[in-house]
C-alpha positions as CSV (number, residue, x, y, z in Angstrom):
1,X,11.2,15.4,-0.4
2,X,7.5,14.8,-2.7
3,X,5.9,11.6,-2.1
4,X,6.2,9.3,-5.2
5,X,2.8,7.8,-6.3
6,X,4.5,5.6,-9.1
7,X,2.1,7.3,-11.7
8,X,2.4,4.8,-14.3
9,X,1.5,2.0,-12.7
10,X,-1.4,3.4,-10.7
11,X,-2.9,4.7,-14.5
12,X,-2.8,1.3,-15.9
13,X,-4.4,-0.4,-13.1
14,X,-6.9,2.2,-13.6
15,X,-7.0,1.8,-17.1
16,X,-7.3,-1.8,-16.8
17,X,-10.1,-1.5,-13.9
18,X,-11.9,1.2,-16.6
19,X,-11.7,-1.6,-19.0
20,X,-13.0,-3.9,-17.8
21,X,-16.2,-2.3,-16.4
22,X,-16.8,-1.2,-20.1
23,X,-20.3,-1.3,-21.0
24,X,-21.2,-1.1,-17.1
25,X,-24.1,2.0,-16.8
26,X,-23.6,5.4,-15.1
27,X,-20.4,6.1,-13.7
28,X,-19.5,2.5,-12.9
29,X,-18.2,2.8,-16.6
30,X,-16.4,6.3,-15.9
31,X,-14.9,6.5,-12.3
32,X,-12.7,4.7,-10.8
33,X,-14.1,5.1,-7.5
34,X,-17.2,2.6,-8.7
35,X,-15.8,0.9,-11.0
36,X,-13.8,-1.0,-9.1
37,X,-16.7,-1.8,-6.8
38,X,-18.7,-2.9,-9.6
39,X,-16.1,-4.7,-11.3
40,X,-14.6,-6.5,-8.2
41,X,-18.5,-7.5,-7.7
42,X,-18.7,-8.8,-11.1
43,X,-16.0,-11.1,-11.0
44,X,-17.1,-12.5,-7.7
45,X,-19.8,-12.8,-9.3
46,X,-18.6,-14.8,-12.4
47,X,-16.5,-16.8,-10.0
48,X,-19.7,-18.1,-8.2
49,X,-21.9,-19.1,-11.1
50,X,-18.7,-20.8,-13.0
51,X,-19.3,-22.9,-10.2
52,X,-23.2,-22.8,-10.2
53,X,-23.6,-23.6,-14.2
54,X,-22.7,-26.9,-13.5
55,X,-25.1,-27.7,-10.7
56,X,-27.5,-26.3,-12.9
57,X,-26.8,-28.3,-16.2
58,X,-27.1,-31.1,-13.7
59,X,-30.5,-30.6,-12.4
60,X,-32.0,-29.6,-16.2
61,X,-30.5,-32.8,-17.7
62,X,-31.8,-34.8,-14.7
63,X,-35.0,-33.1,-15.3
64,X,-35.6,-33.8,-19.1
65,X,-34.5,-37.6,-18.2
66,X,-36.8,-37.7,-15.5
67,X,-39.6,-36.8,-18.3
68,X,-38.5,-39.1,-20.8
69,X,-38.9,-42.0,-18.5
70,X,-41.8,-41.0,-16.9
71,X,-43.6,-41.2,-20.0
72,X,-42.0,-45.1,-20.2
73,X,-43.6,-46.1,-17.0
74,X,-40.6,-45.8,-14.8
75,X,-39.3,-43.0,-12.3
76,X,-36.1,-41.5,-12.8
77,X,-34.4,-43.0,-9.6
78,X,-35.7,-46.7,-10.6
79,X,-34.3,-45.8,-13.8
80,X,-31.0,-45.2,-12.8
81,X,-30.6,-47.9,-10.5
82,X,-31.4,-50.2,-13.4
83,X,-28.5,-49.2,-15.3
84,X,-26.2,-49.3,-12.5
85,X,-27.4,-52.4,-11.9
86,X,-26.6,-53.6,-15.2
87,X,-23.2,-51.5,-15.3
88,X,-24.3,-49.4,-18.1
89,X,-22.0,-46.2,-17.3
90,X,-24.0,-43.4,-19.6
91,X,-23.7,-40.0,-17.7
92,X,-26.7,-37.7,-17.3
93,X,-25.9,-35.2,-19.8
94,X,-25.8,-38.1,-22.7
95,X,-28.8,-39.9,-21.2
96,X,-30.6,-36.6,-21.8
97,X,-29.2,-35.9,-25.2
98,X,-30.6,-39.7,-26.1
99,X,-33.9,-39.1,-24.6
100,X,-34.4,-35.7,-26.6
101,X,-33.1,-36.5,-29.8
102,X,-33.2,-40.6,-30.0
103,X,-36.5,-42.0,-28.8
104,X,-36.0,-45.4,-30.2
105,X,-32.2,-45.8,-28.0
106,X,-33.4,-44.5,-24.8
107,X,-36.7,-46.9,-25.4
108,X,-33.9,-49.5,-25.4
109,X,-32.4,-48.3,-22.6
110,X,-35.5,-48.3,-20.2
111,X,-36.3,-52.0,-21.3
112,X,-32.6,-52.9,-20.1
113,X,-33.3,-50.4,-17.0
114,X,-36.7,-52.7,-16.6
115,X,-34.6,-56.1,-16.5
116,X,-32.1,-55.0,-14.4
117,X,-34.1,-54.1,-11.8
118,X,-35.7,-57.5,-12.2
119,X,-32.3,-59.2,-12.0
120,X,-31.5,-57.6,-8.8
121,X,-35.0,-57.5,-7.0
């Protein structure tokens, strides 16, 4: 008796594989044999840094916050534990937004940083 490969499935999962690595260069685009390397690669890929993008947002808004007060007099650590000191509960991606586009706020925010650190030292 033949062997039955289930044709139609196997073609769409290589149809789909194909797809996928659509725009890929060489024969990752055109074989199945690399494509599905390259493509099993990319999504471990996209997996990764889906995780990665949001240490990295992190560290740039800490970064542009850490400027901002620096030219204020104040670190970026002795900012922060002003306004938890004070229980101001801003997270770092809108403490950077302020500090880029609102000088005047964040100004406002590093005096209160300043005073609570006084309070509590």
């Amino acid at each position: 008796m033949p062997r039955a490969t289930n044709s139609p499935a196997s073609r769409k999962r290589r149809k789909r594989t194909l797809a996928k690595a659509k725009g890929y260069r060489g024969n990752s685009s055109k074989k199945y044999k690399y494509a599905k390397d390259a493509v099993r690669k990319a999504m471990t890929y996209a997996y990764r840094d889906r995780k990665n993008r949001k240490r990295t947002f992190r560290a740039l808004w800490i970064q542009r916050i850490n400027a901002a007060c620096r030219s204020r007099d104040i670190t970026y650590s002795r900012f922060m534990a002003g306004l938890k000191s004070l229980g101001v509960e801003l997270d770092r991606k809108v403490l950077s937004d302020i500090a880029i586009r609102d000088a005047a706020a964040f100004d406002e925010l590093v005096a209160q940083a300043k005073s609570g650190l006084e309070k509590a030292g």
